[in-house]
Residue frames as a rotation matrix with the C-alpha (Angstrom) as fourth column:
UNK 1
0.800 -0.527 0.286 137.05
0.441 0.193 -0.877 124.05
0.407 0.828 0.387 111.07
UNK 2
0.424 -0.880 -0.212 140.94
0.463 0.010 0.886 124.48
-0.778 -0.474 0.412 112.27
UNK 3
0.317 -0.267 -0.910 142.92
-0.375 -0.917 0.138 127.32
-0.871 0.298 -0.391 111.10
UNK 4
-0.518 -0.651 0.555 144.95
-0.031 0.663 0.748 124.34
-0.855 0.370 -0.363 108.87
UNK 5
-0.507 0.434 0.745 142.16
0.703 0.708 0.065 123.57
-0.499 0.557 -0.664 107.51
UNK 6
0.698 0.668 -0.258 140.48
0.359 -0.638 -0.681 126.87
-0.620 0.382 -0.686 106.25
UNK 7
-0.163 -0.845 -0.510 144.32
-0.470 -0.388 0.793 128.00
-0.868 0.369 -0.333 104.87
UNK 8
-0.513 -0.210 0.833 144.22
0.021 0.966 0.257 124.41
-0.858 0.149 -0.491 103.12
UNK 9
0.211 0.883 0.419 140.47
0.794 0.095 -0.600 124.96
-0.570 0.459 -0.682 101.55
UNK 10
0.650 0.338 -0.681 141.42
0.054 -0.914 -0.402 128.82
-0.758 0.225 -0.613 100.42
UNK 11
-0.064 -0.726 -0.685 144.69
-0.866 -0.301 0.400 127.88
-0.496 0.619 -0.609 98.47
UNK 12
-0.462 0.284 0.840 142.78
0.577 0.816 0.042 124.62
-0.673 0.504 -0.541 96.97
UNK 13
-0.921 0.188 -0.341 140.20
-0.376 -0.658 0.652 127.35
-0.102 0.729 0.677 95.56
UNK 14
-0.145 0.962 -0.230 136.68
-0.156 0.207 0.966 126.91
0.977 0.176 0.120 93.44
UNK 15
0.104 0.910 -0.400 134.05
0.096 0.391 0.915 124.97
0.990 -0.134 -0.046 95.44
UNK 16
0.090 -0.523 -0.847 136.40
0.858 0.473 -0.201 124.29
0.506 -0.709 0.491 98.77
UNK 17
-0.655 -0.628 -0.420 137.02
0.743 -0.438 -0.506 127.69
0.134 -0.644 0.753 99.34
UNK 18
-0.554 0.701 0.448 133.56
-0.266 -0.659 0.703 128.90
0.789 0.271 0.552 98.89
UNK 19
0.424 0.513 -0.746 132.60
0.446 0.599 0.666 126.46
0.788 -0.615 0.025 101.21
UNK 20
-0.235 -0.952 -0.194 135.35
0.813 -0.083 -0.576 127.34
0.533 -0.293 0.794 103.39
UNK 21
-0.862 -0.476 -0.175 134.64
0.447 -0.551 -0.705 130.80
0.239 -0.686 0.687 103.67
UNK 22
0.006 0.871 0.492 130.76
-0.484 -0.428 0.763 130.97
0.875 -0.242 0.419 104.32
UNK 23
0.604 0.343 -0.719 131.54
0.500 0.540 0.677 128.89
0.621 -0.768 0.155 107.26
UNK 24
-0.768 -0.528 -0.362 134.55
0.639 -0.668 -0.381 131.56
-0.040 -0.525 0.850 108.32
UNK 25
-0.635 0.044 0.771 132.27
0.197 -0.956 0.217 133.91
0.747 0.290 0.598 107.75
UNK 26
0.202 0.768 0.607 129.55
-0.581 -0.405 0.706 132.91
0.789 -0.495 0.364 110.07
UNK 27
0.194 -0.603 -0.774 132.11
0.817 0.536 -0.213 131.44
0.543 -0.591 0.596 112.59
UNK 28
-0.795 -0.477 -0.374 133.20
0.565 -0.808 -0.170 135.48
-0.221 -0.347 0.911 113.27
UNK 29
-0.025 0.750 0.661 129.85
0.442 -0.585 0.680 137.22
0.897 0.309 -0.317 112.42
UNK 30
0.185 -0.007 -0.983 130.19
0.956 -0.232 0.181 137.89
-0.229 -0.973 -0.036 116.55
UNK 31
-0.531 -0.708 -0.465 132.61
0.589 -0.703 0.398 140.94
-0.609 -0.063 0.790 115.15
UNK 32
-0.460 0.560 0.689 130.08
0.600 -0.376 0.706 142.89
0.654 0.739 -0.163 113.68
UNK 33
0.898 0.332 -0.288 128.18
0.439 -0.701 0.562 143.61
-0.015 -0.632 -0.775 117.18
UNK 34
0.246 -0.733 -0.634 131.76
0.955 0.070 0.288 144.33
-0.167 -0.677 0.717 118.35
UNK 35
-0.553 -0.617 0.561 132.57
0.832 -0.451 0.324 146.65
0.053 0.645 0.762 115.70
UNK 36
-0.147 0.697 0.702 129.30
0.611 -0.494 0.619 148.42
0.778 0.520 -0.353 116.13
UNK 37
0.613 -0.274 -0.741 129.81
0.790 0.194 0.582 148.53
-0.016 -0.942 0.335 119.65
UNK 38
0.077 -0.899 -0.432 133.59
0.782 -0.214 0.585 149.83
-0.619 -0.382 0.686 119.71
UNK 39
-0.824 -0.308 0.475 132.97
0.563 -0.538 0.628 152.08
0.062 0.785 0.617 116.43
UNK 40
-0.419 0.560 -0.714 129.75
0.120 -0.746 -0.655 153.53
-0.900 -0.361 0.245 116.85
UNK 41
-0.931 -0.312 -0.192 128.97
-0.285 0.288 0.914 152.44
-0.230 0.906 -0.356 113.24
UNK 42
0.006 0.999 0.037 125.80
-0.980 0.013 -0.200 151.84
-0.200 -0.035 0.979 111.81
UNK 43
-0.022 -0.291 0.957 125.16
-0.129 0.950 0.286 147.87
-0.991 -0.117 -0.059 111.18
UNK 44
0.978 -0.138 0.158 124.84
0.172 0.090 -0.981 148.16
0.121 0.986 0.112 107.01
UNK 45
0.431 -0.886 -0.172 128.67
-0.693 -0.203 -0.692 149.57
0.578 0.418 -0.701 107.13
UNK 46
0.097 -0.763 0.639 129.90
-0.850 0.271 0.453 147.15
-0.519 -0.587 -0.622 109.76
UNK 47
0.462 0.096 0.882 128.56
0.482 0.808 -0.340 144.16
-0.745 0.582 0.327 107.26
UNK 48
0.980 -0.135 -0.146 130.04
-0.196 -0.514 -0.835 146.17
0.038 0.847 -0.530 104.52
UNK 49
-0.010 -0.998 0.067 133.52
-0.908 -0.019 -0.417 146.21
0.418 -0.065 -0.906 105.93
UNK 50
0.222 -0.168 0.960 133.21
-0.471 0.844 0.256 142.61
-0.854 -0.509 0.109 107.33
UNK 51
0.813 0.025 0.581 132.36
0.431 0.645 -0.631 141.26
-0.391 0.764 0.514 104.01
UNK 52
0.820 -0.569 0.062 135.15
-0.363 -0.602 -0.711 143.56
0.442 0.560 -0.700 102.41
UNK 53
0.089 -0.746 0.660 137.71
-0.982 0.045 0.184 142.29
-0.167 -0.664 -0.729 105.47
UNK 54
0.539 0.841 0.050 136.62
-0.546 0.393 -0.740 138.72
-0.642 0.371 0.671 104.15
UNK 55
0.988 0.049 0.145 137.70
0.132 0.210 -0.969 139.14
-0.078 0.976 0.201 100.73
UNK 56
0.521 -0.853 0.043 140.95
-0.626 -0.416 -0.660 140.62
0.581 0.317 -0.750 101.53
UNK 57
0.203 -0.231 0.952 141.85
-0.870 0.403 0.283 137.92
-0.449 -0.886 -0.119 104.31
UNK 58
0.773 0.493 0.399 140.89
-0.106 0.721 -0.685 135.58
-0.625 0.487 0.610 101.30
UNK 59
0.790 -0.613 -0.024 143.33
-0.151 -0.157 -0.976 137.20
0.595 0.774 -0.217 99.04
UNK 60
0.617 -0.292 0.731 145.84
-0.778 -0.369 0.509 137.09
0.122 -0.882 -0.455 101.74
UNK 61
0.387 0.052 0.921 145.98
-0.237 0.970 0.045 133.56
-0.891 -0.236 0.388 102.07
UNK 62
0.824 0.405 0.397 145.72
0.235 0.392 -0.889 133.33
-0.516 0.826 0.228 98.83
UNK 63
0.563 -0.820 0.102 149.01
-0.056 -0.161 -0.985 135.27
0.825 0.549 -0.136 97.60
UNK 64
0.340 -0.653 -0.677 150.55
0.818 0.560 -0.130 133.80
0.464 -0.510 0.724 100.61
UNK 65
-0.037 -0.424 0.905 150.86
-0.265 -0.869 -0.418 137.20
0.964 -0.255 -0.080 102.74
UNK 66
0.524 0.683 0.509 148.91
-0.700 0.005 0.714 135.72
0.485 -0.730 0.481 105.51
UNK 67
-0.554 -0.786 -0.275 152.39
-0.552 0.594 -0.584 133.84
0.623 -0.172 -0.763 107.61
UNK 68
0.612 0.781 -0.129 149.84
-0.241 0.340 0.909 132.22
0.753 -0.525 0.396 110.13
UNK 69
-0.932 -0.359 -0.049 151.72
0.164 -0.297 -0.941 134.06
0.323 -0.885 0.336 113.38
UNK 70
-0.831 0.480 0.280 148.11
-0.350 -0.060 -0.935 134.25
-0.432 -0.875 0.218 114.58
UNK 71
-0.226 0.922 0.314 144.63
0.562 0.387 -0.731 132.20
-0.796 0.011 -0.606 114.63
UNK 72
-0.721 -0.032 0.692 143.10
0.593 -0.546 0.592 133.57
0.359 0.837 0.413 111.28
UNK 73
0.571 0.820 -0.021 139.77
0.806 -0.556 0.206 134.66
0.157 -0.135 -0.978 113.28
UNK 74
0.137 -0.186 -0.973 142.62
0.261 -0.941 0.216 137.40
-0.956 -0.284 -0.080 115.06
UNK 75
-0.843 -0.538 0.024 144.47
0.324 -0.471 0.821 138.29
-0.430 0.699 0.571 111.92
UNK 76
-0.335 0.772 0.540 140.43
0.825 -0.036 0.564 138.37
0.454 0.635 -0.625 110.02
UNK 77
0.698 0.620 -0.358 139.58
0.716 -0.607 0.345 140.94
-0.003 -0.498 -0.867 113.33
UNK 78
-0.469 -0.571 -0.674 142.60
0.147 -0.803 0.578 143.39
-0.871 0.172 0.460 112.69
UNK 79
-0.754 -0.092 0.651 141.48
0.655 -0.194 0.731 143.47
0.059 0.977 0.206 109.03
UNK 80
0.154 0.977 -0.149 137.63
0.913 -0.084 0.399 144.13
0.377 -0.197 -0.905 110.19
UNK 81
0.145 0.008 -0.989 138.97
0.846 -0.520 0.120 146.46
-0.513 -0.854 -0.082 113.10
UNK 82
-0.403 -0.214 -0.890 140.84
-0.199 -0.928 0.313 148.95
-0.893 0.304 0.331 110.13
UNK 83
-0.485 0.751 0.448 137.99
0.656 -0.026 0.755 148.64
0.579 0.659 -0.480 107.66
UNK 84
0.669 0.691 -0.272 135.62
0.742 -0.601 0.298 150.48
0.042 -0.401 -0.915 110.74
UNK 85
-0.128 -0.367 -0.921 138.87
0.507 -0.823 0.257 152.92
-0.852 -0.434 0.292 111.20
UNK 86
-0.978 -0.116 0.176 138.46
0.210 -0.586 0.783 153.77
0.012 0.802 0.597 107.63
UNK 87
-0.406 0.649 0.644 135.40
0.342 -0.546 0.765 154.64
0.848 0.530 0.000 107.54
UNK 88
0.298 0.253 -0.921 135.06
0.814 -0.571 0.106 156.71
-0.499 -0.781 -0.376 110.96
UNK 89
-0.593 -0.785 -0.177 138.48
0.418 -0.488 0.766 158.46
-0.688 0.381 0.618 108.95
UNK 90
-0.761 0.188 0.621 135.86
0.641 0.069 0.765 158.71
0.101 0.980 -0.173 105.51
UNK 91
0.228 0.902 -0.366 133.12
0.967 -0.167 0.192 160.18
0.112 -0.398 -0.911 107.87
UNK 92
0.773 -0.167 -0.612 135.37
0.330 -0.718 0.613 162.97
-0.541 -0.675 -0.501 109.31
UNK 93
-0.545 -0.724 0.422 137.08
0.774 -0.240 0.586 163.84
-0.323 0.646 0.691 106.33
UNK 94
0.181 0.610 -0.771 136.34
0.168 -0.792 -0.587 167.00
-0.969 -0.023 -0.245 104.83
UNK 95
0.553 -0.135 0.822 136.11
0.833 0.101 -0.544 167.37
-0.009 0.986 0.169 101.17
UNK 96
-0.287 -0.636 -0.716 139.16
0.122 -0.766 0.631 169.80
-0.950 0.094 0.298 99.81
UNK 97
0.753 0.452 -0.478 138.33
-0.101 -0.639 -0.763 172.42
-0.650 0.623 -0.436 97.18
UNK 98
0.198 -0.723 0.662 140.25
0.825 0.487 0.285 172.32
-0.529 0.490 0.693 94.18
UNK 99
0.694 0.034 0.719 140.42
0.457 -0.792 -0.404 176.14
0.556 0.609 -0.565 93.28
UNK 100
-0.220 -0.975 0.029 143.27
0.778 -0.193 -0.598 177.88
0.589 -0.109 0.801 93.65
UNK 101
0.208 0.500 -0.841 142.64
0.808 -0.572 -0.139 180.79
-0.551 -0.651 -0.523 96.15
UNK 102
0.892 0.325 0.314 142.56
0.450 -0.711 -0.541 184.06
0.048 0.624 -0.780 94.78
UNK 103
0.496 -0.838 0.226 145.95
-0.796 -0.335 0.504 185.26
-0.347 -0.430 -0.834 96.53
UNK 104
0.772 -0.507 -0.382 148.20
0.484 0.860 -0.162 182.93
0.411 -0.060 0.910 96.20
UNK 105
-0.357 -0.921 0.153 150.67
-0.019 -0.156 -0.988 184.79
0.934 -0.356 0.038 98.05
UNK 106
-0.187 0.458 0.869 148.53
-0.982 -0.098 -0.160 184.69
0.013 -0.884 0.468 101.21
UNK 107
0.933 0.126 0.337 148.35
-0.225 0.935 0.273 180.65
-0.281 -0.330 0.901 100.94
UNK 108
0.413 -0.419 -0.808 151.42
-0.556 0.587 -0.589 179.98
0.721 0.693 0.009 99.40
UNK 109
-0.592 -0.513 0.621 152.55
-0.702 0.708 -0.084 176.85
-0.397 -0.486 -0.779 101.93
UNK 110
-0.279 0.264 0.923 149.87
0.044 0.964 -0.262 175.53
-0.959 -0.033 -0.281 100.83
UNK 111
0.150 -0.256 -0.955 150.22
-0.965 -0.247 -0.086 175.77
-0.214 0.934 -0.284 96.81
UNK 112
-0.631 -0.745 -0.215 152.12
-0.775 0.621 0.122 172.58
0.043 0.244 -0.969 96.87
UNK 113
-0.818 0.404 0.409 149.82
-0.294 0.316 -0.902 171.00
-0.494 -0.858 -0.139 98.83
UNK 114
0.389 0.887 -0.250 146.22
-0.451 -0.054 -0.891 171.79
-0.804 0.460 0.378 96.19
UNK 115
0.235 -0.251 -0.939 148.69
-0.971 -0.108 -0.214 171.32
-0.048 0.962 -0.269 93.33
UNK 116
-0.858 -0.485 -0.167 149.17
-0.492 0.870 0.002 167.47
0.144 0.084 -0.986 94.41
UNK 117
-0.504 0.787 0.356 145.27
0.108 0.466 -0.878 167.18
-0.857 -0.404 -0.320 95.42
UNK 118
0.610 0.451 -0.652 144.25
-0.669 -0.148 -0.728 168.61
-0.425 0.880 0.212 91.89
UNK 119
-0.390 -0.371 -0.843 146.54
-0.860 0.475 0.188 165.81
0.331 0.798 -0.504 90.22
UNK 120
-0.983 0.029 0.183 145.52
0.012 0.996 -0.094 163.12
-0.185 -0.090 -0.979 92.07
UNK 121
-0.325 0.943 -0.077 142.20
-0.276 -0.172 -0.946 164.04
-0.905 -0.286 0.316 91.25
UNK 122
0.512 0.369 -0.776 142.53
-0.838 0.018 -0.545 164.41
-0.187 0.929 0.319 87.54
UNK 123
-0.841 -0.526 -0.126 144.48
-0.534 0.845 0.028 161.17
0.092 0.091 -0.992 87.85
UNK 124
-0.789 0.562 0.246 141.80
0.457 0.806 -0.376 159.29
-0.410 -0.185 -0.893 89.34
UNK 125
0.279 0.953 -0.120 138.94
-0.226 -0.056 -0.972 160.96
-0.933 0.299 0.200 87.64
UNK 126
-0.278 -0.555 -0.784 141.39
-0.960 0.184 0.210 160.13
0.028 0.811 -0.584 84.30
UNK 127
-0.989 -0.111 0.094 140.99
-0.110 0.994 0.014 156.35
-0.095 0.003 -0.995 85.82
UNK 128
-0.345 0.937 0.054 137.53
0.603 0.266 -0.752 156.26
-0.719 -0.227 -0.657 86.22
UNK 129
-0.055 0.072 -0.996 136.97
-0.828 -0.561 0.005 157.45
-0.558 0.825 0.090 82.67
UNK 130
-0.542 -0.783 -0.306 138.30
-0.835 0.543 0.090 154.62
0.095 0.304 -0.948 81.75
UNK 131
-0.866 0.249 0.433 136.11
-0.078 0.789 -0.609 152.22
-0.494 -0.561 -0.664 83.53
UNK 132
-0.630 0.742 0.229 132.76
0.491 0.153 0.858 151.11
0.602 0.653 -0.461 81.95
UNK 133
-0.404 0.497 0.768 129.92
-0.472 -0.832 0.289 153.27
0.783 -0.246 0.571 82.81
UNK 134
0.591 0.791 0.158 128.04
-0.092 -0.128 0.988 151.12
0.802 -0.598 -0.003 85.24
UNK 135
-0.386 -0.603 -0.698 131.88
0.885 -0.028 -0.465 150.61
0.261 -0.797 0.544 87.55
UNK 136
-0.833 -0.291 0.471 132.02
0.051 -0.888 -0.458 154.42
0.551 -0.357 0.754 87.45
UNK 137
0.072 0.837 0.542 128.34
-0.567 -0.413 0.713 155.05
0.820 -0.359 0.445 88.64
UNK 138
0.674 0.222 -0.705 128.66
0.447 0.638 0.627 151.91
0.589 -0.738 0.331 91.48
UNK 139
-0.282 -0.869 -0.407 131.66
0.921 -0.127 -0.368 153.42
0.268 -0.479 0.836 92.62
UNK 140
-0.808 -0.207 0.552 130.80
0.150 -0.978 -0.148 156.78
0.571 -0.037 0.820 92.63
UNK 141
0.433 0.898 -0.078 127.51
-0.133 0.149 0.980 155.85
0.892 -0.414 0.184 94.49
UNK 142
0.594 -0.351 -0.724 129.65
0.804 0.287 0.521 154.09
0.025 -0.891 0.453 97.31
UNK 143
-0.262 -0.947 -0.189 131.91
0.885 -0.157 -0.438 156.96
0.385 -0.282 0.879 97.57
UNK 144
-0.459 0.615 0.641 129.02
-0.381 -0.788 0.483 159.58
0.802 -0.022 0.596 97.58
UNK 145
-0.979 -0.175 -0.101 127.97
-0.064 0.743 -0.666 157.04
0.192 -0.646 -0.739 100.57
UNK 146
0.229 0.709 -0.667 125.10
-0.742 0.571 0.351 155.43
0.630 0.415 0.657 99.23
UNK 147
-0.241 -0.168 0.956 124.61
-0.627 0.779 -0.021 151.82
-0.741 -0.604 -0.293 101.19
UNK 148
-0.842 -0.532 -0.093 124.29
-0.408 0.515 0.754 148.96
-0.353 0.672 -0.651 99.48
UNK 149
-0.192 0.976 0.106 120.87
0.804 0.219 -0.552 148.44
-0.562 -0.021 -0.827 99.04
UNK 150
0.534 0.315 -0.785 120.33
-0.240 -0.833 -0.498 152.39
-0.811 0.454 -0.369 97.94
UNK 151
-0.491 -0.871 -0.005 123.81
-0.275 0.150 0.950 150.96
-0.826 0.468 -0.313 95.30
UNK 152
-0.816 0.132 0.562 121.65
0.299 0.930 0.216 148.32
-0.494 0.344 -0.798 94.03
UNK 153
0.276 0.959 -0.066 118.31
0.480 -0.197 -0.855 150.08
-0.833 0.204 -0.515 93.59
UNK 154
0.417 0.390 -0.821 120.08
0.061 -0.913 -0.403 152.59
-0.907 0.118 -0.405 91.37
UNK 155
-0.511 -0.727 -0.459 122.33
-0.776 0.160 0.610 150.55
-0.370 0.667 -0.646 89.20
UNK 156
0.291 0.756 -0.586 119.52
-0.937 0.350 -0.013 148.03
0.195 0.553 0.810 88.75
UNK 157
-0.859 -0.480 -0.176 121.67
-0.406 0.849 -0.337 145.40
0.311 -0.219 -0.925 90.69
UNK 158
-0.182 0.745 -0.641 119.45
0.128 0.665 0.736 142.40
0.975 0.052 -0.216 92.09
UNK 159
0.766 0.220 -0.604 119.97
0.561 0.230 0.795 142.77
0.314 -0.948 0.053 95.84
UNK 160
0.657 -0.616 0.435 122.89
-0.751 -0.582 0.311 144.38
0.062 -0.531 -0.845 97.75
UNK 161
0.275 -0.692 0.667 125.04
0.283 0.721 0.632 141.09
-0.919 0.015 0.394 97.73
UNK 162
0.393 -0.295 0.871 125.23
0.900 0.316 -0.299 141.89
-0.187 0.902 0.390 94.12
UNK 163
0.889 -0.291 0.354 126.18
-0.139 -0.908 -0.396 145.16
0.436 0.303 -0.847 94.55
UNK 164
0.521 -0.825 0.217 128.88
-0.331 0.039 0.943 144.14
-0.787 -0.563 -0.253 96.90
UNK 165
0.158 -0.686 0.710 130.28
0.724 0.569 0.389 141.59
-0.671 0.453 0.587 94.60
UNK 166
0.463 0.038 0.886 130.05
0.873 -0.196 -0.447 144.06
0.157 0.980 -0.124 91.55
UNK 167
0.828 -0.392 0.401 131.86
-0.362 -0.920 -0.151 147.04
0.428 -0.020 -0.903 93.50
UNK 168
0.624 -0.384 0.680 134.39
-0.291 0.694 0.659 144.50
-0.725 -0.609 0.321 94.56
UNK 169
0.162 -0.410 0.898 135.17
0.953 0.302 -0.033 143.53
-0.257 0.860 0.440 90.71
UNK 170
0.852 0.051 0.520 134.84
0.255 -0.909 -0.329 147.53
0.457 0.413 -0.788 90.11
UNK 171
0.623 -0.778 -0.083 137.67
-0.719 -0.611 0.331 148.22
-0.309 -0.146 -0.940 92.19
UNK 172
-0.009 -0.997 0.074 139.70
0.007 0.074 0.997 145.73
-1.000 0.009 0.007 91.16
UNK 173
0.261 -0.462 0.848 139.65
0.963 0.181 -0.198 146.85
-0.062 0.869 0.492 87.68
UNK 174
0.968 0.203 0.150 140.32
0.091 -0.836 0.541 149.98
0.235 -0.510 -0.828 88.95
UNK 175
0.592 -0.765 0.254 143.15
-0.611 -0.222 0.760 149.31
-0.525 -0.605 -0.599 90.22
UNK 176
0.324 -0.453 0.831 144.53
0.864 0.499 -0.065 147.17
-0.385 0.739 0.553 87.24
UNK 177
0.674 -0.134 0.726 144.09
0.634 -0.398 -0.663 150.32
0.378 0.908 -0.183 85.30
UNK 178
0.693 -0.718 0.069 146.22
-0.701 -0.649 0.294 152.50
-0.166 -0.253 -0.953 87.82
UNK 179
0.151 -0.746 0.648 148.97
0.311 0.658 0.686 149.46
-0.938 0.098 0.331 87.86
UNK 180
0.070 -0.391 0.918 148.83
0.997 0.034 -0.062 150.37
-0.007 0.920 0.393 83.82
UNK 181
0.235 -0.131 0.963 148.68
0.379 -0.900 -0.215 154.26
0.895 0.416 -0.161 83.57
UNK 182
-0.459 -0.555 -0.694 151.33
0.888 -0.276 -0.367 156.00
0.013 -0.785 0.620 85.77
UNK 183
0.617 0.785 -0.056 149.65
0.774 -0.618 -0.139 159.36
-0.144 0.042 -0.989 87.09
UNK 184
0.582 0.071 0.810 150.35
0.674 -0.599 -0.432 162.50
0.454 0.798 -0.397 85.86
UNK 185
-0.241 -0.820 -0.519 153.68
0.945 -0.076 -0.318 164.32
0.221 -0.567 0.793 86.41
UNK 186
0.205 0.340 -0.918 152.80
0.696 -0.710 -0.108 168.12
-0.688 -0.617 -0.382 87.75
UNK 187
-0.712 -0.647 -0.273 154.25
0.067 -0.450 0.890 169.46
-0.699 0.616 0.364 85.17
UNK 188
-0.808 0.555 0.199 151.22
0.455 0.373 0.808 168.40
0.374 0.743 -0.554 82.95
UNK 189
0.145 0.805 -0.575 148.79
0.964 -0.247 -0.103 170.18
-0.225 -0.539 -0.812 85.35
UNK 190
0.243 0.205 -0.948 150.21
0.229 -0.962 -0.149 173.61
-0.943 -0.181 -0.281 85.21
């Protein structure tokens, strides 16, 4: 299938582009060793972020972001490539406390700093309130990195495909609900 012709199928939709993209998909499965390879990644997350790199190539196309200045496999392997950078980044992050130090004059550069990580927290833990209990738990499973398989056992999903798809719809209502509720001015925190 020609690059024409996968655009073509993805902004027709339904059947066409289902078709469409199980045959992109296992046209570029190649980028998976790669990724494991060049990232050092385990294969469950490199299929994680393929299938995730996928969907957003999909959408792409779809709201017309995707100008086809290169072959879609390249433009599909940049997506893929920072999907594995996030989650090297997700690995080697270090969780930040949210308690104020005792001193605060002995930290105070970084005052400003906790006092914008404690809102966005109670922002997003404000959003994910919001969601129906079994988003919050699927999410909070994948962010506690859980794999998809461990996702599924515990949320009672059928397989790990269904957890993908169902933490896939979880963030985007997620993100609907931040698009509706603006987060919380600092002023409200202290």
């Amino acid at each position: 299938m020609n690059d024409n012709e996968i655009i073509q199928n993805i902004l027709l939709g339904g059947s066409h582009m289902e078709r469409c993209l199980e045959i992109f998909y296992k046209e570029n499965t190649r980028f998976i060793n790669v990724m494991e390879k060049k990232y050092g990644i385990n294969r469950e997350s490199a299929i994680d972020a393929y299938t995730d790199a996928i969907i957003d190539f999909k959408e792409q196309v779809r709201n017309r972001k995707f100008h086809h200045k290169s072959k879609c496999s390249t433009y599909l392997y940049s997506i893929f490539n920072n999907k594995c950078i996030d989650i090297l980044r997700k690995k080697t992050t270090h969780t930040i406390t949210n308690d104020l130090p005792e001193n605060i004059m002995d930290h105070s550069p970084d005052i400003v700093q906790m006092l914008t990580k404690t809102v966005e927290k109670a922002y997003l833990d404000n959003l994910m309130a919001m969601l129906g209990s079994r988003c919050r738990e699927i999410l909070m499973d994948w962010n506690d990195g859980y794999n998809m398989d461990e996702i599924a056992l515990r949320n009672d999903l059928l397989n790990a495909n269904v957890a993908r798809s169902k933490r896939y719809t979880c963030l985007q209502q997620l993100l609907a609900l931040a698009g509706k509720n603006k987060p919380m001015d600092l002023e409200q925190l202290i």
